[in-house]
N, C-alpha and C positions, 0 to 999 in steps of 0.2 A: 443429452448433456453428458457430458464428461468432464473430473474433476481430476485431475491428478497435481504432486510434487514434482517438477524436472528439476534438476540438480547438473546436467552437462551445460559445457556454453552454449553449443551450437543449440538444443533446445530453446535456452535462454535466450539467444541473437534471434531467435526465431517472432521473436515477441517484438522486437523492434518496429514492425506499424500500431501495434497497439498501445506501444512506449510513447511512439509519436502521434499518437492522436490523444494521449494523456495533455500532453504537454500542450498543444496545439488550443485546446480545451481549455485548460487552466489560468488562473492568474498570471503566469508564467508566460505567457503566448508570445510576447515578445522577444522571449530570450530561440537563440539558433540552437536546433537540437544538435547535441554531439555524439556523434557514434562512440569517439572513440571513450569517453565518459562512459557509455554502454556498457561497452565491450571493456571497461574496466572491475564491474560493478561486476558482471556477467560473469568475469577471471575468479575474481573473490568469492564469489558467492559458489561457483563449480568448485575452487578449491577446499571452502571449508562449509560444506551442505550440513555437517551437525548444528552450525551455528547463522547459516542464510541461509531463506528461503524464498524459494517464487512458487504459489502456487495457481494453476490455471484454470480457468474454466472453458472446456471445447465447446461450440455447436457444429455438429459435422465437420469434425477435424482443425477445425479454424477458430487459433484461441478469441475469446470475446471480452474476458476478465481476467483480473491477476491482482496477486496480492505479493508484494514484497516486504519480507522481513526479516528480524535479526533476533536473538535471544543473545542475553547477555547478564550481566550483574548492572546494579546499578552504578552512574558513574561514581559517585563516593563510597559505597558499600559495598560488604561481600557476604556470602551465605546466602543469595536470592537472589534466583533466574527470573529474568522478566526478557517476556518478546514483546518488542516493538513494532509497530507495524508501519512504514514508510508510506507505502501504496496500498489500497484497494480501488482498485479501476474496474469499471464497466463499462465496455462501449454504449456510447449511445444511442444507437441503433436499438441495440438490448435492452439498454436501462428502462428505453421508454416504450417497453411492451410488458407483455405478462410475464415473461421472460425472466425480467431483469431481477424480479424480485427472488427467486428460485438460485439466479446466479450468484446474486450478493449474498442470500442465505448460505448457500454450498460454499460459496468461500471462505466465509468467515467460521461455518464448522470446521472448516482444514484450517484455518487458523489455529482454532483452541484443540484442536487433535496436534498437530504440529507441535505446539506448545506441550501440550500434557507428554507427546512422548519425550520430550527432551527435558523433563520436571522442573519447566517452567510454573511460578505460581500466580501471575500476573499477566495479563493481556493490555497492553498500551494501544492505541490506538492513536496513530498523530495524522493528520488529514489538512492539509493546508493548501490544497491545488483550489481550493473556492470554487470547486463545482458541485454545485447543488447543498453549501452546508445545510440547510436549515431539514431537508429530506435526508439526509446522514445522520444529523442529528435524533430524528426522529425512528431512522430503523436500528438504530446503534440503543437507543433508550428499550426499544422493546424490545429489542435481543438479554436486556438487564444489564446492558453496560451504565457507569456512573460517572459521571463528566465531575474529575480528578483536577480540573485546571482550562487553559483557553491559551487560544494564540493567536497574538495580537499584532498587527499588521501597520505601519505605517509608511507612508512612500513621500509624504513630505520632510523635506531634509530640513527647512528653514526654523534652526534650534532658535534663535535670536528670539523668534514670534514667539515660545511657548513659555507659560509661566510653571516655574519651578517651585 
């Protein structure tokens, strides 16, 4: 295993099956993956690496995980760096071996390493692809993260039916 920062696009664009088998995976599955959405994300993030990040996890050269995120100030405050994390992906192949635990570990130390160099004092963690909450929840709690809030999902539009 190997863990490293890429910060170039082409590294970045390199990710793109593993981007798309996130998606594919996810609650998301019905929407069309966009390269060019990628390759925008990919721009931003190569241009300002102090403030995006992707970190990846190799098995023999061939990324298997990755974590996307951002540090920033919060949206109304200032004087406090918090990173956010978009992504934490693990292929599935991985996930569901011995593996997979090792990977989601090594990632999320590059998280809070990532974070500490940039003195950030917070780690966020937003996770809304619905795969596998209730096993995220559980490796997220015994790493000593503390569940701050939830995200709440509805796909019925019919307001009329619900009582106010």
């Amino acid at each position: 295993m190997k863990f490293e920062v890429i910060a170039d696009e082409t590294s970045i664009m390199a990710l793109e099956p593993l981007v798309q088998a996130l998606l594919a995976e996810s609650r998301f599955a019905k929407a069309a993956y966009s390269r060019d959405k990628f390759l925008k994300i990919a721009k931003k993030a190569a241009a300002d690496s102090a403030r995006h990040g992707f970190l990846v996890a190799y098995q023999n050269d061939v990324p298997v995980g990755f974590v996307y995120c951002g540090i920033g100030e919060p949206l109304i405050g200032t004087g406090l760096l918090v990173t956010n994390v978009h992504v934490l992906f693990v292929c599935k192949r991985v996930r569901s071996s011995l593996l997979g635990g090792k990977v989601a570990n090594g990632l999320l130390n590059g998280i809070l390493h990532w974070n500490k160099a940039r003195n950030g004092e917070e780690v966020l963690i937003h996770l809304t692809s619905g795969i596998r909450p209730q096993d995220t929840h559980r490796f997220l709690k015994r790493r000593r993260f503390d569940v701050v809030g939830g995200s709440y999902a509805n796909r019925d539009m019919d307001i009329g039916a619900r009582a106010i």
